[in-house]
N, C-alpha and C positions, 0 to 999 in steps of 0.2 A: 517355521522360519528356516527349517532344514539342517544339515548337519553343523551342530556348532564345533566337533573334532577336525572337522573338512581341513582347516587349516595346519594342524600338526599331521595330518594325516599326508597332505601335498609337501609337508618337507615338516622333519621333527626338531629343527631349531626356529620352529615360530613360537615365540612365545605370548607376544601380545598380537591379537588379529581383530581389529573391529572395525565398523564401517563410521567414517566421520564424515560432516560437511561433504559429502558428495566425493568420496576419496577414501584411503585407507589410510587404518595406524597399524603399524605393524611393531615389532620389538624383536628384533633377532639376530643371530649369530652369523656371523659370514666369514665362512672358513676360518682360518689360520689366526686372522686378524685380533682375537683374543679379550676383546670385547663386545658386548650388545651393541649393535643401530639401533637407532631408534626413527623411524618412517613415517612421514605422513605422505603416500603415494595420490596423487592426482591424475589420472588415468583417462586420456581423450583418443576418441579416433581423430578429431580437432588438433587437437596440441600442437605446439611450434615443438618439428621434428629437430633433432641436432644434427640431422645430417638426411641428404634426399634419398625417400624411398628407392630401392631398386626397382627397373621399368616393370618385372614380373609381379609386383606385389600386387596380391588384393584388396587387404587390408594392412594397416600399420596403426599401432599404437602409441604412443607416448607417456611418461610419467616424472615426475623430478620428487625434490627435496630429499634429502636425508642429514640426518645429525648424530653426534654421536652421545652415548648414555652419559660419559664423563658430562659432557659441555655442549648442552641442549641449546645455546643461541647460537650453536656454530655449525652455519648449510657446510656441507661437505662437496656439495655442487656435482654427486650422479646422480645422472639421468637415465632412464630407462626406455629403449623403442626398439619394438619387435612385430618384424613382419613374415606376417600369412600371406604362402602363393600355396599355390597347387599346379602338379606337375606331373601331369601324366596320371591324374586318379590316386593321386595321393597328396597329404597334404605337407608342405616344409613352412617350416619355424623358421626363421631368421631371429633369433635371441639376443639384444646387443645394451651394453650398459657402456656406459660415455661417464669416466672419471675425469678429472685436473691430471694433467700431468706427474702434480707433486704428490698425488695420492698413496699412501706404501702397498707396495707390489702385495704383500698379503689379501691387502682388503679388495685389488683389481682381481686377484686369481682369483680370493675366495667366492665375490659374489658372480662369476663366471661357473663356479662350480656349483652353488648354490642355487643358481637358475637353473643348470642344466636338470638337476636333483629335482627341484619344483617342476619344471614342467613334463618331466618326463613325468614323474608321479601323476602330476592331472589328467594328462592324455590316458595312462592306465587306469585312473578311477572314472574317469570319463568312459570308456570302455566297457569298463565292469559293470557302469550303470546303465549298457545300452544308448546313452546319451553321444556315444558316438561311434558313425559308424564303419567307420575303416580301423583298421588292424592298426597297432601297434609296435610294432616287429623290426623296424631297423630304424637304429641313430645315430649319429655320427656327432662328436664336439670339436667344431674347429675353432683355435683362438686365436683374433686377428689386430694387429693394432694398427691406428690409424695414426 
């Protein structure tokens, strides 16, 4: 079934990580914000994006819903889409999380940092497992509002 750590390993504020109805439930900390999410991520290269890929993408992803631990019937309405190009023999991330407006600035910076944390981690365990094969060696976090 492979590593059941995989997930605290890729970022140490997961605390719930399981596979549900064709999606994920997660439980976890995002930054500042000073309580658990709690996630049921639904993940398509499908998905209705929130916004049009950039012309260089290869692939893009999408995912939604999240609630929070207090008050589990209430969507907090982010959404998640991140796009793979490659460029010049390497590859770039485009990482983007789409809040409300009214969202508090903690919870937008924190799950900004949170992702950058996640995926920088995957790409290095990805690495270390030979599972992939370009270097990991330079990153860069920009954050953009729309």
């Amino acid at each position: 079934m492979g590593d059941q750590a995989l997930p605290s390993k890729i970022h140490p504020e997961h605390f719930i990580f399981a596979g549900v109805h064709g999606g994920q439930e997660v439980m976890k900390l995002i930054g500042e914000y000073g309580q658990p999410t709690y996630q049921k991520i639904f993940i398509s290269l499908d998905a209705e994006k929130p916004v049009i890929p950039d012309a260089d993408t290869k692939i893009s992803m999408a995912g939604d819903t999240a609630t929070l631990m207090s008050d589990p019937s209430l969507d907090i309405k982010m959404y998640g889409m991140h796009q793979f190009k490659m460029k010049k023999g390497r590859l770039r991330i485009k990482l983007g999380v789409f809040s409300p407006e009214a969202a508090p600035s903690e919870m937008v910076l924190g799950h900004h940092e949170h992702l950058a944390v996640e995926f920088f981690n995957s790409l290095a365990i990805a690495y270390q497992n030979k599972t992939f094969k370009g270097k990991t060696t330079q990153y860069s976090l920009k954050i953009q509002e729309i």
